[in-house]
N, C-alpha and C positions, 0 to 999 in steps of 0.2 A: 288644554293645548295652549302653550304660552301662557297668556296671564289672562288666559279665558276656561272655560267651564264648558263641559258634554255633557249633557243628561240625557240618557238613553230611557226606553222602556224594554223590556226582554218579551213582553207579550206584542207579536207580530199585528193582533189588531185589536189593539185598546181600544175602549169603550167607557166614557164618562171621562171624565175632568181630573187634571195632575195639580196637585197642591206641593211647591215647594218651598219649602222653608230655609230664609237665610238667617240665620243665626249672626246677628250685628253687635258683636259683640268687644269690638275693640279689644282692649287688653285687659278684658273681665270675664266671669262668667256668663255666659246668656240661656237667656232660658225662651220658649217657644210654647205656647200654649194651644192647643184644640179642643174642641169639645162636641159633642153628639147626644142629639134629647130627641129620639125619634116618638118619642109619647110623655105629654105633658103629665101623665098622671101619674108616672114612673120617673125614678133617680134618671138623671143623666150619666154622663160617658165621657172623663177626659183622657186625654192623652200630653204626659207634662216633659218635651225633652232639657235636656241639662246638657249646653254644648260648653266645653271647658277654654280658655284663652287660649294662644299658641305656646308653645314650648318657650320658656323663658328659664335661660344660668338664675338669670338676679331673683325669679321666686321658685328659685325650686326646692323642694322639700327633701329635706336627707334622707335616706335608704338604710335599714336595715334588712341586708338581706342574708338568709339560710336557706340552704339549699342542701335536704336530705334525700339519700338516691340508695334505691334497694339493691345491693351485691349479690344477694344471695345465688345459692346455684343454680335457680330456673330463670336468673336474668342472663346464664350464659349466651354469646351469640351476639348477633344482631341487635338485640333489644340493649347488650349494656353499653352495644356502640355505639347509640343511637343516643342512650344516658347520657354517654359522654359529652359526646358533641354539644348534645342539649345544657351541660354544664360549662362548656366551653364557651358558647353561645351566651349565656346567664352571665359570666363573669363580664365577656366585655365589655354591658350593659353601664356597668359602675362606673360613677365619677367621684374625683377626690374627696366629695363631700361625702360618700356612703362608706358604710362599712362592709362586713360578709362574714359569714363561715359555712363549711363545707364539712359534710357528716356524711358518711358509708356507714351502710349497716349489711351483716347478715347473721352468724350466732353473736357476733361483739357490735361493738358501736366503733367505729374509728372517725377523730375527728382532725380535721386539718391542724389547727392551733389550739390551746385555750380558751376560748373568749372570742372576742370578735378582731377580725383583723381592718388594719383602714388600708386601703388601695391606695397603691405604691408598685411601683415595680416590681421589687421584692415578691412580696406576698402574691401580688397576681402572678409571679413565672413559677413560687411555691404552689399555687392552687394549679395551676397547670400540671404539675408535675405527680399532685395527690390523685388529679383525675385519670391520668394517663397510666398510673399504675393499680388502678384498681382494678381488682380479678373475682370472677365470681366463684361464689363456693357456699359453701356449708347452710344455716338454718335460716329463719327470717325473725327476730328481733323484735317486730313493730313498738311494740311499748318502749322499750326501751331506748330505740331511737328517737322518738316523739319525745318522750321525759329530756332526753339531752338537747333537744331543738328547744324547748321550750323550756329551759333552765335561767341565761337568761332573760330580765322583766326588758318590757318595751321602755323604752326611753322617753318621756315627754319633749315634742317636737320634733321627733323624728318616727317616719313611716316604716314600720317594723313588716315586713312580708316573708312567708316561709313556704317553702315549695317541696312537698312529697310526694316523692315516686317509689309506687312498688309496684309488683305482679304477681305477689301472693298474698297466704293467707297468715297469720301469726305462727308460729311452730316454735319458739323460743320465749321464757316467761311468760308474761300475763297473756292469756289469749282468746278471750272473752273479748266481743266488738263493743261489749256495753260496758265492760270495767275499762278498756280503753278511750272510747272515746270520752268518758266520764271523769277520768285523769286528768286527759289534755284540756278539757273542756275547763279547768279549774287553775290551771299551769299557765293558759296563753294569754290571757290578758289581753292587753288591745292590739296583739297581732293577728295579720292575715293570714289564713290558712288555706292554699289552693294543691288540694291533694290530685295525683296522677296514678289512675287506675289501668293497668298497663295488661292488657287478653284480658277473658273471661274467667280468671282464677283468682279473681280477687273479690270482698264483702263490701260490696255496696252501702249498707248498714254502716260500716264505718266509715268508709269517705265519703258520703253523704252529710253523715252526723259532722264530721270531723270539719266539712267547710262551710255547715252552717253554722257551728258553734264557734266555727275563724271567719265568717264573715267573709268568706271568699266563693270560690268555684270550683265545682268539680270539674275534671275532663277524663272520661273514658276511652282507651287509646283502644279501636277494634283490633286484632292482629291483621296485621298489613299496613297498618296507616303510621307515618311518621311521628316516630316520638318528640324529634327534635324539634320539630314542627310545631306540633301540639303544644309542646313546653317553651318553645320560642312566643308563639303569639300572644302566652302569658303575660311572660316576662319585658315585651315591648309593651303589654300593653300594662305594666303596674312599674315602669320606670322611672316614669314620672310624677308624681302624684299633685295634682291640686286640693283636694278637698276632701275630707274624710268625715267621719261619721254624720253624712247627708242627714235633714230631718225636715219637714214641714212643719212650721212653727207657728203660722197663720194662713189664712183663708176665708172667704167673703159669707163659705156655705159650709157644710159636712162633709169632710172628704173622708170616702171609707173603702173597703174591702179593696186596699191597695195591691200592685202586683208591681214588682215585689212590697213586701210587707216589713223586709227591713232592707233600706237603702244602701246599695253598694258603694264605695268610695269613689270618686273621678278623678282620670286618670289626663292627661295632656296627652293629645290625638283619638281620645276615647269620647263615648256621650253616653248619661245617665237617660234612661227612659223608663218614666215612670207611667204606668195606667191605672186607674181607677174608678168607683160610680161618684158622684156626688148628688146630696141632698140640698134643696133652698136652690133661691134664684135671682138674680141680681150681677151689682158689680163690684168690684172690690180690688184687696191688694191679694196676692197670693205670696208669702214669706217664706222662702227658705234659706236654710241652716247649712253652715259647716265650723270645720272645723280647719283652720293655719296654721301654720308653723306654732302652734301652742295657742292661740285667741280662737276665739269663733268669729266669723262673718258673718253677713247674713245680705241678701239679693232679695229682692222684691220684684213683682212682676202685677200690670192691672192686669186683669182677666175677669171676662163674662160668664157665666155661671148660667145659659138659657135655657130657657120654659121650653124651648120649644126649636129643634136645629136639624134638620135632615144631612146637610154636610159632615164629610168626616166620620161615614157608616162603617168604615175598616175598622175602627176603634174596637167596637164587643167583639168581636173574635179575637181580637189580640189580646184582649183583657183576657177574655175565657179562656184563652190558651195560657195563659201563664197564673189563673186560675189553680185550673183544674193544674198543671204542672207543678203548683207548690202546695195543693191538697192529697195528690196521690202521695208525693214525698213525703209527709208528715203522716199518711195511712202507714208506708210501711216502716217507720220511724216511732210510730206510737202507739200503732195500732189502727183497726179497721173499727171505728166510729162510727154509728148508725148515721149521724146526723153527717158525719163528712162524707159516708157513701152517699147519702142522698144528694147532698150539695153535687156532690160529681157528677152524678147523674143530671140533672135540672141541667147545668152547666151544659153538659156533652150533648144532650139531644136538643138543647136552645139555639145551641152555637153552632151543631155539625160539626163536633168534636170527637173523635173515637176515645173511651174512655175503658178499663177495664171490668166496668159494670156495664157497659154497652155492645161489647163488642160482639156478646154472643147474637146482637140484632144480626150481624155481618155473617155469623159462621152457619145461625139457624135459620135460615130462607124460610121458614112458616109458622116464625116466631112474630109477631108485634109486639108494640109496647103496653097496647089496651089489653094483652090475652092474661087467662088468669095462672095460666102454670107457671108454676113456681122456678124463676132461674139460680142456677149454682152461684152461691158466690165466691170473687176467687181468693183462694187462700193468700193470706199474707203469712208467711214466712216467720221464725223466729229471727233474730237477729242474726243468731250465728249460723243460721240456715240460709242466708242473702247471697246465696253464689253461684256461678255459674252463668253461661253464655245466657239464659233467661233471666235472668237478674239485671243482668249488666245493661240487658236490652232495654230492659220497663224503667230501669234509673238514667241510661241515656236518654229514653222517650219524656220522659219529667225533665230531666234538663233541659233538653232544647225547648218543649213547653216551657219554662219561666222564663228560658231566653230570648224568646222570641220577641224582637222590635218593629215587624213588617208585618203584612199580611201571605206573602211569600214565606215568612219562616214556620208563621203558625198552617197555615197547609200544609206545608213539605214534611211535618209531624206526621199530620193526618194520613199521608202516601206512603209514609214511613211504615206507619201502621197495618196501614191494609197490603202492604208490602207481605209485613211479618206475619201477619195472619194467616196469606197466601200460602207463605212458606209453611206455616207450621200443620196446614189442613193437605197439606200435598199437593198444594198448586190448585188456583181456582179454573172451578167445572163454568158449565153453560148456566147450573142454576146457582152458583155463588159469585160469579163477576159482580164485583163492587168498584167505588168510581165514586171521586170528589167532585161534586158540582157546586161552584160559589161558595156556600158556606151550608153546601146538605151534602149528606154520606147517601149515596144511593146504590143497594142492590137487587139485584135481580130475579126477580122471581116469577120463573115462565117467562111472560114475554113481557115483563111489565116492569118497568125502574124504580121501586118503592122507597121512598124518602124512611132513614130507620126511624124514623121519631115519627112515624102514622101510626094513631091511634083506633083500633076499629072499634075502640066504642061512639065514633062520631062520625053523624053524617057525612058521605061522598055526595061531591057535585059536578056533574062529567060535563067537559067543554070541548067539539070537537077540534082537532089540530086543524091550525091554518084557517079556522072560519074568522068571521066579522068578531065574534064574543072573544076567541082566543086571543086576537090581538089586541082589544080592549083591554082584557087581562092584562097582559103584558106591557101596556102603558100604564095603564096602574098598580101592579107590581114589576116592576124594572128587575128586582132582583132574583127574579125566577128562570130570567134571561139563561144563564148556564146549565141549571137541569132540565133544559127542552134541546134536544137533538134530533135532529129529521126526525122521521117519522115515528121514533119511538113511545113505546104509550108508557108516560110516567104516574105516580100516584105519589102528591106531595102533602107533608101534614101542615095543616093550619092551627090555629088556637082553639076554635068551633068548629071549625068541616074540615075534610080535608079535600083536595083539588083533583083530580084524575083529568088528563089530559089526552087522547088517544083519538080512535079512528071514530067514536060514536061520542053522541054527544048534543049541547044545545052550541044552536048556530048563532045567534043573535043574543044580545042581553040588553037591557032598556038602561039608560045612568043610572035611574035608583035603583035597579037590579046588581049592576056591577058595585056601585057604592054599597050597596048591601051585604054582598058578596066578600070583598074588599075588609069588610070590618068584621065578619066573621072569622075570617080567614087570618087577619092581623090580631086579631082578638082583641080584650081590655089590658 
């Protein structure tokens, strides 16, 4: 407001301490460091953001941009006016220093120019005029429009980006998702590839493949939701570029099992957020890498690496979510991996993560995780078999998992989930209501809200609600605060025991009872 600042909260009664971060960054990049070591005997927890300088003419990076847009006949309608606009939107974006071309496809390839045009008046009321008369019709092309986007090479010191939208499936030449993206994969070079999967009739399999191997983003467009939209927030947000092929070059400790695993470019009015565990402890510089106008840079940061941090506990779930969001994608990418199912698993039942090896906790009410029957696992798909409104759903749910920057976006997954689950069992009964508490999945079985991740091969320890021990409890686990609701009897899992909380119960606990307690329950 004026040349001041609101920060709001959206939860009407916060609980615990607001950490904000100014990013002081003058006319550089800044960078902001957290970190989280709730057990000395385990890796810690950062959290690394990358806030980029203001928008600056004098360093701005040139633009190569393409912009490929599917014609075919099932974009008739609403969806190719929606294209349109979205390429109308795209073009304004360009300033004298960028370039452009503009490609339709549906049985042929139609391209605005030869080669690349530089903006000018000219050429921008020509690209208006390509967009304006594009009509939808006949087969869908994909290879072959991809081969002409990526014909040609990126240019050294200038930011090469290419934007594709379709809403089907291949029907015209090569039409294999794995001979295709295997093409592109070798064609694009150091450009970006942020493909647009537009309804559920489209292979996930290959726009997945296609923008991790362009180093970009996917966006799945549900039917109803605005195309132009969707392709506008892109394209604001890659107009600028400060800094490309991000990299951590040094650091004081081990920094490992990053989320993301390969660093996105920064953008001006954009911020890089990086999560990870690290090993070692101390202090040190933290170095990171880019790349300008043709040189590399490189930005230093001190940071603490502690033994030992209770602050800044949002951090694991936001890792675990963007985790487990760039493990599921690589299951159905490469296949289902004994050792990457497992990780997913650990992951999901540590963090309170719904995962698609977990979910059957949600749908089978008299299943736990200690019992011995054997659960189905779920089929991962061939390639060319990735389609379809379930498809589109389980690679939307993996995106937003990686994308998740907050502890708000990695929950809103998890709601998402048990949303879809709802739906797909026929809407939830008395005995399958399920429900996010803090960072636990809890459903309902009979009268009792069972944490999915209780294990019945471990000791229960029943504490009655509302006594003198219950609230001891809950001063020494704080964070159990959200899955206790009036009078309901919950049963939560521990490392060693698990916790039942309900109408019976012990009334009193002695300190070294509750400390006892306390480190069972936290476990090693």
């Amino acid at each position: 407001e004026g040349r001041g600042r609101r920060v709001g909260l959206r939860n009407p009664n916060p609980v615990g301490d607001v950490d904000i971060l100014f990013p002081t960054r003058g006319d550089r990049v800044a960078l902001s460091w957290l970190a989280h070591a709730p057990d000395r005997r385990d890796d810690g927890y950062f959290m690394l953001v990358v806030s980029p300088p203001p928008p600056s003419n004098a360093s701005a990076k040139a633009r190569d941009l393409t912009i490929v847009v599917d014609i075919s006949g099932s974009m008739a309608g609403e969806k190719l006016e929606q294209a349109k606009q979205a390429m109308h939107q795209a073009i304004r974006t360009l300033r004298p220093i960028d370039r452009f071309r503009l490609i339709s496809f549906s049985t042929g390839i139609h391209e605005m120019r030869d080669g690349w045009s530089p903006v000018t008046s000219e050429s921008l009321r020509e690209a208006s005029e390509f967009i304006d008369r594009s009509e939808a019709r006949g087969g869908t092309n994909i290879a072959g429009a991809l081969a002409a986007a990526a014909a040609p090479s990126a240019v050294p010191g200038r930011h090469s980006v290419m934007l594709f939208l379709t809403d089907g499936l291949p029907s015209v030449g090569e039409r294999s998702p794995e001979a295709i993206a295997s093409r592109v994969a070798g064609q694009i070079g150091n450009a970006r590839l942020f493909p647009f999967g537009i309804g559920p009739d489209v292979n996930t399999y290959l726009l997945d493949r296609l923008a991790i191997d362009g180093r970009g983003a996917v966006e799945y467009v549900a039917p109803g939701e605005d195309v132009e939209r969707a392709v506008g927030r892109v394209v604001e947000r890659t107009s600028r570029p400060t800094l490309t092929n991000l990299r951590i070059v040094g650091a004081p400790g081990e920094l490992h099992d990053l989320a993301p695993q390969t660093l996105p470019d920064l953008f001006a009015g954009d911020e890089v957020v990086i999560t990870g565990r690290y090993r070692g402890r101390g202090r040190g510089r933290l170095i990171l890498a880019g790349d300008r106008n043709g040189r590399q840079v490189e930005m230093a940061l001190p940071v603490t690496l502690p033994a030992h941090q209770m602050g800044n506990d949002f951090i694991p779930s936001i890792w675990a979510s963007r985790r487990i969001g760039e493990l599921t994608t690589e299951i159905r990418l490469e296949g289902a991996r004994p050792d990457l199912i497992a990780r997913i698993k650990v992951l999901g039942l540590r963090y309170g993560i719904l995962t698609p090896y977990t979910s059957y906790l949600v749908q089978e009410p008299s299943v736990v995780v200690g019992g011995d029957r054997p659960r189905p696992r779920p089929r991962t798909p061939r390639p060319g078999d990735q389609v379809g409104a379930e498809a589109v759903q389980e690679a939307r749910e993996s995106q937003h998992q990686r994308a998740a920057k907050s502890l708000d976006q990695s929950e809103a997954v998890v709601q998402e989930q048990l949303r879809d689950l709802a739906a797909r069992s026929g809407g939830p009964t008395t005995e399958h209501d399920s429900r996010l508490a803090g960072r636990r999945v809890l459903v309902r079985r009979g009268v009792v809200w069972t944490d999915i991740a209780v294990q019945d091969t471990l000791e229960e320890f029943r504490i009655a609600a509302f006594s003198e021990a219950y609230f001891a409890i809950l001063r020494a686990l704080p964070d159990l605060g959200p899955s206790l609701h009036g009078d309901e009897e919950v049963l939560l899992a521990g490392k060693q025991v698990n916790l039942r909380i309900g109408a019976k119960g012990r009334q009193t606990l002695s300190p070294a009872e509750i400390d006892h307690l306390v480190g069972r329950f936290q476990g090693p």
